[in-house]
N, C-alpha and C positions, 0 to 999 in steps of 0.2 A: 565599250561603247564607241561611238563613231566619233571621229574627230578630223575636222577639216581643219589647219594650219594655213593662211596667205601670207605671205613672204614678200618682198620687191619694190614695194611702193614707196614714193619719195616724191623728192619736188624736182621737177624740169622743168628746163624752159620750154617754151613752145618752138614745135619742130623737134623736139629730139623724141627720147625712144627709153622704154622701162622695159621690164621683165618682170612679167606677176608669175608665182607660183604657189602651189596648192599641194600641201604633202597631205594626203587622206590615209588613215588607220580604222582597226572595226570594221571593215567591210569587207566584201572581195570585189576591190576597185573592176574587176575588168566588165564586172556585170550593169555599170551602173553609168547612167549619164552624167555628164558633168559641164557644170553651167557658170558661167560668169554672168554676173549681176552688179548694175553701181546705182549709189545713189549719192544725187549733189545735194548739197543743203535747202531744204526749203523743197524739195520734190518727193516725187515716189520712185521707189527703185523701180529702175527699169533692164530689160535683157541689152546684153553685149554679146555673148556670144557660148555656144555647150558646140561638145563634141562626143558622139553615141559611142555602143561602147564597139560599134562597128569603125570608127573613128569617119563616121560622116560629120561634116563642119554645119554649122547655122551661126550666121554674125545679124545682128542689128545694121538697118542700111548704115545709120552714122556710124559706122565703125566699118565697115567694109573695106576692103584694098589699104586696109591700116595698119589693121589688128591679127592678129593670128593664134589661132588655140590650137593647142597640143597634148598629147599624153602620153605618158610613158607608163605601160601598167607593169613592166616588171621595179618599177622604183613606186610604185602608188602615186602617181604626181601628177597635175596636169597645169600648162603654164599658158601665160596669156602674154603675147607680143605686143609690146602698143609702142609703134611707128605714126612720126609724124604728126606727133601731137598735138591738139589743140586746147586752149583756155577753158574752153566747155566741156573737153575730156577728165576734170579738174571733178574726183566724187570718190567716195568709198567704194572700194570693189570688194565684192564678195565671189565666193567659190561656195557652192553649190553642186550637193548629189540626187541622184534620180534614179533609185532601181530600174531598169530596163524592164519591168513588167506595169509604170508605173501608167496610168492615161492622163492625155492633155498634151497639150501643145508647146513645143520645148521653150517656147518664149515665155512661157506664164510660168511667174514663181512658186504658183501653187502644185506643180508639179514635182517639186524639189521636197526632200525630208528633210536634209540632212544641209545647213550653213555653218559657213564659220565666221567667225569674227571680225573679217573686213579689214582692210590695208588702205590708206591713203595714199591716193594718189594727187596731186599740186601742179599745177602748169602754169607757169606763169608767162604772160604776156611780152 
């Protein structure tokens, strides 16, 4: 079966900088979008950022010139940069996949099959 693994998440201060990663198994990662999603307490998850399996980028404005998503499809991984952090960046990230035959708009999470368990991230003021 499919299994998404997040990795990285911890508590910063604001201004520094994490490393999320996402080791995917069950699938054949290279066919398939991959999407970072967080959710703060008291919200609705919302898009941060996916990269096709063309490795086209899409970031959320708030995360833009900050954040950075990558993949490595001979390791199955795809990692999320977060530069520059801020207090509001403070939410569960999740890692999220999306067959490439999949429709809908890469920002909507109804596009995604396949989550995983979500990592915490903390920024403290």
């Amino acid at each position: 079966q499919v299994q998404l693994v997040e990795s990285g998440g911890g508590l910063v201060q604001a201004g520094g900088s994490l490393r999320l990663s996402c080791a995917a198994s069950g699938l054949i990662f290279s066919n398939y979008v991959m999407g970072w999603f967080r959710q703060a307490p008291g919200k609705e998850r919302e898009f941060v950022a996916t990269i096709t399996w063309t490795a086209t980028t899409f970031y959320a404005d708030s995360v833009k010139g900050r954040f950075t998503v990558s993949r490595d499809n001979a390791k199955n991984t795809v990692s999320l940069q977060l530069n520059t952090l801020k207090p509001d960046d403070t939410a569960v990230y999740y890692c999220a996949a999306s067959p490439s035959y999949n429709t809908g708009a890469y920002t909507h999470d109804s596009r995604y099959d396949y989550w995983g368990q979500g990592t915490q991230v903390t920024v403290s003021s």
